[in-house]
C-alpha angles and dihedrals in degrees: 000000000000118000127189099194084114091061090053100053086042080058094052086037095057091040093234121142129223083238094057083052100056096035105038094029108032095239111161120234085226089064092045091049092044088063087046091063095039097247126152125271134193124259087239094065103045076050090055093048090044095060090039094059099017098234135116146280085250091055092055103040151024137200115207113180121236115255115241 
């Protein structure tokens, strides 16, 4: 499973507003909502929101493995 709270909290860290995102950096709401649901994204993209708030890959996702 792949969560993007992290994301989230690097965003409150850095001071920086979804709507900063989306209207300085050109960072669609369907992205953003897409990490509200959970859903995957392209390494392109993590790559992109990593430049955009320089951080890492670390700051932006996390893996948690499935429980058998």
């Amino acid at each position: 499973m792949i969560s993007y709270d992290v994301f989230w909290e690097t965003l409150k860290r850095k001071n920086v507003s979804q709507y900063s995102l989306i209207e300085k950096h050109n960072v669609s709401a369907g992205l953003l909502s897409s990490m509200r649901r959970g859903d995957f994204l392209t390494l392109r993209k993590i790559i992109d929101l990593c430049e955009i708030l320089d951080c890492d890959i670390q700051d932006i996702v996390t893996y948690i493995p499935d429980e058998k």
